[in-house]
C-alpha positions as CSV (number, residue, x, y, z in Angstrom):
1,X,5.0,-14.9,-3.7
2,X,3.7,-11.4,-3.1
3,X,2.4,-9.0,-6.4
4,X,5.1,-6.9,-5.5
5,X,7.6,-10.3,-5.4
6,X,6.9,-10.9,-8.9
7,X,7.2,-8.1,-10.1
8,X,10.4,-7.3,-9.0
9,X,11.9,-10.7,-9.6
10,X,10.5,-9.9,-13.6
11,X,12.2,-6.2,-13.2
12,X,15.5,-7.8,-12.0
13,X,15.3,-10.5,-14.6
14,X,14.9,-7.7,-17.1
15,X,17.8,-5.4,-15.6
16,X,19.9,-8.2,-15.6
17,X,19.5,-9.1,-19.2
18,X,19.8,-4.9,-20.1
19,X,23.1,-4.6,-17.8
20,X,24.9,-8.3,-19.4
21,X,24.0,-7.3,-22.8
22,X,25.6,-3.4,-22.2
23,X,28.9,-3.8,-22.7
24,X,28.4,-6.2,-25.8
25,X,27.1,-3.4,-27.6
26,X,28.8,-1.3,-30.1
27,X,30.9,1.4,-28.3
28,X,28.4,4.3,-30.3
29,X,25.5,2.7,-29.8
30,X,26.2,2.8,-26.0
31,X,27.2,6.5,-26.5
32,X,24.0,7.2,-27.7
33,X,22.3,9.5,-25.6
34,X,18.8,8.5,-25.3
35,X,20.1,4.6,-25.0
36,X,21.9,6.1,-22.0
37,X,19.1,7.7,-20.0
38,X,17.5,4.1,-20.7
39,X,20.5,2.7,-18.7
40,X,20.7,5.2,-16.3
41,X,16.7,5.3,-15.4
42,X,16.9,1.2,-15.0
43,X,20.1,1.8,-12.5
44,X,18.1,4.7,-10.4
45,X,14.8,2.1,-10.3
46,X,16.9,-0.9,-9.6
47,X,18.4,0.8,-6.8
48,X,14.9,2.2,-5.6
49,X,13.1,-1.0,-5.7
50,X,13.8,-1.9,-1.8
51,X,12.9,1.3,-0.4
52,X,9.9,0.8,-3.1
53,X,9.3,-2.8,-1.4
54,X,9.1,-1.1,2.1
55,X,6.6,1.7,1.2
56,X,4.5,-0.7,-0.5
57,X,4.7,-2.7,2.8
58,X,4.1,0.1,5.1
59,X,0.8,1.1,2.8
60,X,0.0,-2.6,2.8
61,X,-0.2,-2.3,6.6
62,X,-1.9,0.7,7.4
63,X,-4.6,-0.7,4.7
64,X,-4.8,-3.9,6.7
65,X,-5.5,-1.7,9.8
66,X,-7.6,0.4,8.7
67,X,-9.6,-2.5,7.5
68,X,-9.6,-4.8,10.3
69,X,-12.6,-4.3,12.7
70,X,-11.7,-4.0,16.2
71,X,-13.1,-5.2,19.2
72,X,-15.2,-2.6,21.3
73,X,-13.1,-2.7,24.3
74,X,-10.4,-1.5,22.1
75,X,-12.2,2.0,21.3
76,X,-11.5,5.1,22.9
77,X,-12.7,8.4,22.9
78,X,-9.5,10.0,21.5
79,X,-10.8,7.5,18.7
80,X,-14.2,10.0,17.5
81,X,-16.4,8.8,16.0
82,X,-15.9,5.4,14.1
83,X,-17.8,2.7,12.0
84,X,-20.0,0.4,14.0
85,X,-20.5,-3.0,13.2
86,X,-22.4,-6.0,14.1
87,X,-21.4,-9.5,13.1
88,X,-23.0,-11.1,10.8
89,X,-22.8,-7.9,8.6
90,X,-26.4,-7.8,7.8
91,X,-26.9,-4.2,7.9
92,X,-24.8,-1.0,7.3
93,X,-22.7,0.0,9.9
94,X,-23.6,2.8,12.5
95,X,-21.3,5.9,12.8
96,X,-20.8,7.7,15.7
97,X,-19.6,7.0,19.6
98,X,-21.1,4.9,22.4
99,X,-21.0,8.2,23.9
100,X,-24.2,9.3,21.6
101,X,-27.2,9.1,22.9
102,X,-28.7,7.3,20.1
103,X,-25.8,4.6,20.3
104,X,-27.7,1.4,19.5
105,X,-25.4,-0.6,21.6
106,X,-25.8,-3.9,20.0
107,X,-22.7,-3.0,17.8
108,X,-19.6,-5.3,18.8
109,X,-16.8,-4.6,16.3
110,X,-16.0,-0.7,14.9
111,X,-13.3,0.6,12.3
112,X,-11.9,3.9,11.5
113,X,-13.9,6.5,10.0
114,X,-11.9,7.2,6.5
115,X,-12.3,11.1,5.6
116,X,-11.5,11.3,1.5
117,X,-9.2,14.4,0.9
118,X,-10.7,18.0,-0.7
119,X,-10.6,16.9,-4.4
């Protein structure tokens, strides 16, 4: 089972003993207010948790892509410049294009060039 998988099975688990114990309580007690917005935040999340499940997913993806190295042949100039790598990693990789005219060209395997965001 995935992180994710066990955490939502111990969420459910714990939305499911919160919703069966609800109506057991005291009529003011589930009047109260803050109780309430407890009730009503765990119904919101509950509901949320498989559109949660499918960001995650997605994110889990494009981290696994941007991660995987890729074959030379599969580079292209709409591409830019990239990571270079040579297998064993033995050294750090080489950025740039085969296009430069200091490519080294004994890299195989390249991955996407990850640019941080302006802090």
């Amino acid at each position: 089972m995935s992180d994710f998988g066990v955490i939502e099975e111990l969420w459910r688990k714990q939305f499911d003993e919160l919703a069966a114990g609800w109506e057991d309580l005291p009529a003011g007690v589930r009047a109260h207010p803050g109780l309430k917005r407890i009730r009503l935040a765990a119904l919101i999340i509950s509901d949320n948790m498989g559109s949660m499940a499918t960001k995650i997913s997605e994110l889990k993806a494009a981290l696994d892509r941007t991660r995987a190295a890729r074959p030379l042949a599969e580079w292209h100039e709409d591409n830019g410049p990239v990571l270079w790598w040579r297998f064993p990693i033995d050294e750090p990789p080489w950025c740039g294009t085969p296009n430069s005219d200091d490519w080294p060209h004994y890299h195989t395997h390249w991955t996407p060039l990850v640019v941080p965001e302006a802090p």
